[in-house]
C-alpha positions in Angstrom: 0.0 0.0 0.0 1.2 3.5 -1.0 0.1 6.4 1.4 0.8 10.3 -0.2 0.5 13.3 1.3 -1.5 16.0 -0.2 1.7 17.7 -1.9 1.9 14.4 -3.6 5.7 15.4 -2.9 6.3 12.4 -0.1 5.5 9.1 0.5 5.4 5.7 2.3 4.1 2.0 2.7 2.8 0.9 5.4 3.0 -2.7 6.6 -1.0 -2.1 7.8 -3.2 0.9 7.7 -6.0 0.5 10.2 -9.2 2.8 10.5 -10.7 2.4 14.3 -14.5 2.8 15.0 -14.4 4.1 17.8 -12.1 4.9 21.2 -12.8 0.7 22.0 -11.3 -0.8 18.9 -8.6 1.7 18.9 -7.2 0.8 22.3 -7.0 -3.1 21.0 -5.2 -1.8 17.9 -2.6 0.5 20.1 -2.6 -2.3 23.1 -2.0 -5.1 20.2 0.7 -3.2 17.7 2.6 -1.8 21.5 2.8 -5.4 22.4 4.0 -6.4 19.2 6.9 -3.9 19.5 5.8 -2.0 16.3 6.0 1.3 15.5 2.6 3.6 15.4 2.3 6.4 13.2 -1.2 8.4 13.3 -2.1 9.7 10.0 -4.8 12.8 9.7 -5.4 14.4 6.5 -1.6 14.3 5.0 -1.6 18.3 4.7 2.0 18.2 6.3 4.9 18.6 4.2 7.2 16.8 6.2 7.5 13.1 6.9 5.5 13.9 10.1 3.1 11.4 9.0 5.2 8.7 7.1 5.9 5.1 8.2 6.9 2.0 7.1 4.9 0.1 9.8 0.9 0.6 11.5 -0.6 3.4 10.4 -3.8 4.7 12.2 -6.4 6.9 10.1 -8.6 8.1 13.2 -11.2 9.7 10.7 -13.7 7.3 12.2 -13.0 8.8 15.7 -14.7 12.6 14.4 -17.3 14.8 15.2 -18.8 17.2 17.7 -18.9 15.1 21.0 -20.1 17.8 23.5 -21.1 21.5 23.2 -21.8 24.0 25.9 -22.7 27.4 24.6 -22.6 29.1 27.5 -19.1 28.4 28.0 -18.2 28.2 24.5 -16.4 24.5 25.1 -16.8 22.4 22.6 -15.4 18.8 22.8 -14.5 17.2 19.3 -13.1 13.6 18.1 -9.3 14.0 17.2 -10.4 13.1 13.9 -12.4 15.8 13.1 -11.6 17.5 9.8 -11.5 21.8 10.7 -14.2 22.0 7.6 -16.7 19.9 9.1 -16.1 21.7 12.1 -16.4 24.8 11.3 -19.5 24.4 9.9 -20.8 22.2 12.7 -19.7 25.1 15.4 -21.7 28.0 13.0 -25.0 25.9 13.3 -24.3 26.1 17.3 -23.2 29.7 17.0 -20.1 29.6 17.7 -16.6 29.7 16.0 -13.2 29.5 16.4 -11.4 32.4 17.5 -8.8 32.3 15.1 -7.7 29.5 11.7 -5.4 29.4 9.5 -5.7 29.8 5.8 -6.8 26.2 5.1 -9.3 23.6 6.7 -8.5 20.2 5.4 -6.4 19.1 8.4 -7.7 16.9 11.3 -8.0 19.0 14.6 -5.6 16.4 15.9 -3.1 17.2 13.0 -3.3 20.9 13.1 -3.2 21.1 16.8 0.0 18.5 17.0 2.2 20.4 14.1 1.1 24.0 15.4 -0.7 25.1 12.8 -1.9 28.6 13.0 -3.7 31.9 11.7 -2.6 35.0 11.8 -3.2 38.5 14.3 -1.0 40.5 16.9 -2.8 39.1 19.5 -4.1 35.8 18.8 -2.2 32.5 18.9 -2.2 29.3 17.0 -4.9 26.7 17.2 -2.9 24.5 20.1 -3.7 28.0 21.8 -7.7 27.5 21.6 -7.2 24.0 23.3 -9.1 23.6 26.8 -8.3 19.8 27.0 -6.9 16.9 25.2 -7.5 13.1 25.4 -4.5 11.1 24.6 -4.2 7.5 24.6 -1.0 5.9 25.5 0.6 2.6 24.3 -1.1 0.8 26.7 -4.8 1.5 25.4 -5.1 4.4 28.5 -6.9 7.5 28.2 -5.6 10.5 30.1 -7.7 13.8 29.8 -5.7 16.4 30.3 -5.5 20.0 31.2 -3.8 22.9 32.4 -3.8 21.5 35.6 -1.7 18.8 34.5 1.2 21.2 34.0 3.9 19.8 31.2 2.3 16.8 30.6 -0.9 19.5 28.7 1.1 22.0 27.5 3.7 19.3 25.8 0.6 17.6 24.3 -0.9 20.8 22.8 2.2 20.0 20.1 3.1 16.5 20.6 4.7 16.6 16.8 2.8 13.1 17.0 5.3 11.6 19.4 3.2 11.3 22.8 0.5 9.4 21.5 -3.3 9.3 19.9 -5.2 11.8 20.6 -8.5 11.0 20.3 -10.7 14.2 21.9 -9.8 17.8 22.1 -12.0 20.0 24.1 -11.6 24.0 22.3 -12.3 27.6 24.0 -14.7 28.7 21.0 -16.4 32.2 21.0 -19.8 33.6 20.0 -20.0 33.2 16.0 -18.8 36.4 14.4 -18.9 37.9 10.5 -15.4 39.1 9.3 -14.8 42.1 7.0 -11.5 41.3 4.5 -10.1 43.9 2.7 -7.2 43.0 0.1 -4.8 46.2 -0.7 -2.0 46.4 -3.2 0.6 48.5 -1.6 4.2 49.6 -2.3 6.8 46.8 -0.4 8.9 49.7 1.0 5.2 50.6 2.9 4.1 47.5 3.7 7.4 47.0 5.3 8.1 50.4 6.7 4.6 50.1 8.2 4.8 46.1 9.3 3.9 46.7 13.1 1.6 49.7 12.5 -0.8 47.3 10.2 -0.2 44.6 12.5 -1.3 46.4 15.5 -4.3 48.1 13.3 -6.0 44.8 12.3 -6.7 41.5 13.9 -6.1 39.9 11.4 -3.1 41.2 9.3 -0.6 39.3 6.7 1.0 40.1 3.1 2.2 38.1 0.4 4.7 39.4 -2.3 6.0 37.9 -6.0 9.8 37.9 -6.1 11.2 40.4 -8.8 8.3 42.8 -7.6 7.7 45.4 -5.5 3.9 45.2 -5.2 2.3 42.9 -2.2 -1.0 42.2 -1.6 -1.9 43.2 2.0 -5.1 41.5 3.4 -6.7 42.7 6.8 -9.6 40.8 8.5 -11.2 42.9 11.1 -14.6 41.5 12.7 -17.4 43.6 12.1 -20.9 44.0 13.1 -21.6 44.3 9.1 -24.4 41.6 7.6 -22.7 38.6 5.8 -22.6 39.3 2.7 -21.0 36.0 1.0 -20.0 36.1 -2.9 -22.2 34.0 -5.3 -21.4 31.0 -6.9 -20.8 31.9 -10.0 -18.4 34.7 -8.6 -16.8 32.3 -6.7 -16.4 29.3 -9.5 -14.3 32.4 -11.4 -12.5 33.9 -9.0 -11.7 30.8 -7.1 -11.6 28.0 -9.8 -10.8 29.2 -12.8 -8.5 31.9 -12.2 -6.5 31.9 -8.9 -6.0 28.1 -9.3 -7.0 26.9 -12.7 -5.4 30.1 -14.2 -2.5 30.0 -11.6 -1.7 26.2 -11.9 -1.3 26.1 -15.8 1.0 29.7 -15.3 3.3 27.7 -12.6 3.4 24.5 -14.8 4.6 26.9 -17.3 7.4 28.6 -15.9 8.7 25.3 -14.7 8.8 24.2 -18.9 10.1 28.1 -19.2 12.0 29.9 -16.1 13.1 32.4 -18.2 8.9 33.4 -18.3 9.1 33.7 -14.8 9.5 37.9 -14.3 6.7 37.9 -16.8 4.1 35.8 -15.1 5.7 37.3 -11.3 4.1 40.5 -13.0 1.1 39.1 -14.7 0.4 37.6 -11.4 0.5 41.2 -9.8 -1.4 42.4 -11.5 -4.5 40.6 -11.0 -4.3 41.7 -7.3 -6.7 45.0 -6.8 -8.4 46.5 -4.5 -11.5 44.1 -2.9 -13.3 43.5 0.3 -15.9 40.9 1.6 -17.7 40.1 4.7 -18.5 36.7 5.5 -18.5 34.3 8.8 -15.5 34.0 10.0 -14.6 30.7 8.9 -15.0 31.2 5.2 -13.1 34.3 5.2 -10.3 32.7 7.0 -10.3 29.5 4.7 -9.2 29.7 0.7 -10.1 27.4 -1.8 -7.0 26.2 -2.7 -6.0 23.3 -5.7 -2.5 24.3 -6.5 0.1 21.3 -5.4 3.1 22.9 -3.9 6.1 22.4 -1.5 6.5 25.0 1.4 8.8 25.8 4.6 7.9 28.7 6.8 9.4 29.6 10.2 8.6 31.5 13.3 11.2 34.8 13.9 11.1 36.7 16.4 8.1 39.4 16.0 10.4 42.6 14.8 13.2 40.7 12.6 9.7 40.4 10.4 10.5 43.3 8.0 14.6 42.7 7.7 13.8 39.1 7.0 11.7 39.5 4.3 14.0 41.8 2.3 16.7 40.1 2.6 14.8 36.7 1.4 13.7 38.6 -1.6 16.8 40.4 -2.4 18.5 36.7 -2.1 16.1 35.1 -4.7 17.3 37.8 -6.9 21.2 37.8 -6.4 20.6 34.1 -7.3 18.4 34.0 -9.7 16.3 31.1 -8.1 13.9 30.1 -10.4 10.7 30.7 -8.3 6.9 31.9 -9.3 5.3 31.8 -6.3 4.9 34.5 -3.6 6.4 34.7 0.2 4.0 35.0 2.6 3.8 36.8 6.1 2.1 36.8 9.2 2.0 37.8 12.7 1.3 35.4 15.4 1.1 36.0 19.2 3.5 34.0 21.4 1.8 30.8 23.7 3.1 28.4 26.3 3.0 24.8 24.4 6.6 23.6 25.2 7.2 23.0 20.9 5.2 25.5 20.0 7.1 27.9 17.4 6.2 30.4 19.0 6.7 29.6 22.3 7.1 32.7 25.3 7.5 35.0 21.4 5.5 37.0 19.6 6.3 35.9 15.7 6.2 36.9 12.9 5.6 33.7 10.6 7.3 34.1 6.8 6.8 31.0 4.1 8.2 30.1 0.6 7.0 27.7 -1.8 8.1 26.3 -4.6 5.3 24.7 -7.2 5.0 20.8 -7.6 7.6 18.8 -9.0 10.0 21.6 -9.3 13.1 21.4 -7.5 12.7 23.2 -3.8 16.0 22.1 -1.6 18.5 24.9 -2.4 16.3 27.5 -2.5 14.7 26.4 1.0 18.2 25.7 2.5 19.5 29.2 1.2 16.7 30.9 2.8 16.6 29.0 6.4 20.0 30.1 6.6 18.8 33.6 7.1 16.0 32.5 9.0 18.4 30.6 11.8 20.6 33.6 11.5 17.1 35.4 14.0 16.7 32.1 15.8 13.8 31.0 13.7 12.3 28.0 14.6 10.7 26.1 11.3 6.6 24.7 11.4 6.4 21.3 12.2 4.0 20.5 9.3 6.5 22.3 6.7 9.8 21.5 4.9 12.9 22.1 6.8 16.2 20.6 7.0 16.8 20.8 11.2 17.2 17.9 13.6 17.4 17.8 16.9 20.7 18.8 17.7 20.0 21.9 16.3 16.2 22.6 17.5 17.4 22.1 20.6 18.8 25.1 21.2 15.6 27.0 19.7 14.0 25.6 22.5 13.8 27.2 26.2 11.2 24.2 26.7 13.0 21.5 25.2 14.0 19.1 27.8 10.9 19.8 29.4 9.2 18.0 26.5 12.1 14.9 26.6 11.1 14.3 30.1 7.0 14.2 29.1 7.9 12.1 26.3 10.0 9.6 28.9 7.2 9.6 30.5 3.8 9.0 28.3 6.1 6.6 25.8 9.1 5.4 27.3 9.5 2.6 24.6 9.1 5.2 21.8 5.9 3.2 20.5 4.8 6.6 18.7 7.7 7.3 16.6 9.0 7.4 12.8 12.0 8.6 11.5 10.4 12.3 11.3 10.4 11.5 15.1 13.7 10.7 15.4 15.4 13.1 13.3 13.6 16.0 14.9 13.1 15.3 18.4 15.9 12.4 18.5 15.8 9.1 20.2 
């Protein structure tokens, strides 16, 4: 059996895949495979570009394990099966009126997935996802449940990013908030601007991020602010063009072009520019955060520290330059507050998140390793979801919390059931 990720970029074979029904047969499957010495590898909706996910043993889809399990409105805790895809919940938590405080720009992972790689949105003063978690099942290699919690001190905030390494998680419990409409507003603006004015805009907005072509100078800057505005959601046929056709139909064949012809790819960098005007849209929240997306792609992004933001970005776009890297696709950046999970990226720091890509099939390592160069030059410490080239013996020292998390992980798997060879190259043996 062949098992790809969603980049279609990496892949393994599994000895066994096995899809539980339920917390009951999944503790016989754990218990069983533990017992048998193998390795366990849990598997959510292979959005990861990393090996995070890979094994050549028992893999566990927990997709059967999904769904709202509890809701308290009053409150605003919601309990969910770790399999849960963010889709399905988001549109589970608007029929309840509620909502998640912040997402990231896509909702194809698995709670569980997102919440263990640190996935995240963007705003000065909101955190990742693994910041929205109350609670959090996790079911060792014995078949045990523990819920736990704040209260359980490193044990919780280690699991809140376990980097799949602790165990299954099989419930989270998040801190939702009253459903809420979001007004977006897309603005081209000069780079020197956006950058001169990175912490202004940041501190403006809730919601603020840019993305810029290399060999222009024109970003796009979206803000998201919530509003007390009507929804006012785009039609379908608007959306089939804007979405479908152009920025990935449109998009995809221009990429697959420059990678037949890089010598197009100032031309299309331009073209691409030059789509982006001035728009705006209120929605709910969860369909303003999430983009339709259909465009395969490699990417590595890493958390720096909240004011190297600016610095960074110019000197990754003046490096694709001096170069020449052949790459069509934008950089991206975000601001992120700082949270207390021990692997979080942005652990006890305020980030600023910045990401590259590279389109499908092209070739991605020397740019990337040219670029996390300057990123480690700030300390930056690379998503656990997205390409990098750092092990252990490097993260390590990116990480106040780090032992911290070795002795949790001594003690929830001692025999190192829950590992793969992402596991031990990034958190080590």
């Amino acid at each position: 059996m062949i098992w790809r990720n969603w980049a279609g970029a990496e892949e393994c074979r599994p000895v066994d895949i096995v899809r539980p029904h339920g917390r009951g047969e999944l503790a016989e499957v754990v218990t069983a495979g533990a017992e048998a010495g193998r390795q366990i590898t849990v598997a959510g909706s292979g959005h990861s570009f990393t090996r995070v996910a890979m094994t050549d043993d028992l893999m566990l889809d927990v997709s059967g394990i999904a769904g709202v399990i509890d809701a308290d409105r009053a409150s605003g805790l919601v309990k969910v099966g770790g399999g849960t895809v963010l889709a399905d919940l988001n549109r589970e938590l608007d029929r309840l009126g509620l909502a998640m405080a912040n997402l990231g720009d896509i909702d194809r992972q698995t709670i569980s997935g997102a919440i263990s790689t640190a996935t995240h949105g963007t705003g000065a003063k909101l955190g990742n996802i693994p910041s929205q978690v109350e609670a959090i099942d996790l079911m060792g290699p014995d078949g045990t449940v523990r819920s736990l919690s704040a209260a359980d001190g490193d044990l919780f905030q280690a699991a809140r990013v376990g980097v799949g390494a602790l165990g299954v998680i099989t419930a989270v419990t998040l801190r939702t908030v009253p459903a809420f409409n979001l007004h977006r507003v897309d603005e081209p603006m000069d780079l020197d601007q956006a950058l001169d004015r990175f912490h202004e805009l940041a501190a403006e907005n809730e919601h603020f991020e840019f993305f810029v072509f290399p060999r222009t100078r024109r970003p796009l800057v979206i803000k998201r602010n919530r509003t007390d505005r009507p929804a006012a959601p785009r039609g379908k046929v608007e959306r089939f063009i804007g979405d479908v056709v152009i920025e990935n139909g449109l998009g995809d064949l221009m990429l697959w072009a420059t990678g037949k012809v890089p010598a197009a790819i100032p031309r299309v960098a331009r073209f691409s520019t030059g789509f982006m005007s001035q728009s705006e849209q209120t929605d709910v929240s969860h369909r303003v955060f999430a983009n339709y997306r259909t465009i395969r792609f490699n990417e590595m992004e890493y958390a720096l520290p909240r004011e190297a933001g600016p610095e960074a970005v110019s000197r990754v776009l003046r490096l694709i330059e001096e170069e020449d890297f052949p790459i069509a696709m934008p950089i991206e950046c975000r601001v992120v507050a700082g949270d207390d999970a021990l692997l979080s990226p942005t652990f006890e720091r305020d980030s600023t998140y910045i990401a590259v890509h590279q389109y499908r099939g092209l070739e991605w390592r020397p740019y990337f390793e040219a670029i996390e160069a300057i990123f480690a030059e700030y300390g930056g410490r690379p998503h656990w979801g997205k390409r990098h080239s750092r092990d252990a013996g490097s993260l390590a020292a990116a990480y106040p919390s780090w032992e911290r998390f070795a002795t949790v992980r001594d003690e929830l798997d001692p025999s190192r059931v829950f590992s793969n060879g992402y596991a031990r190259k990034v958190l080590g043996e």
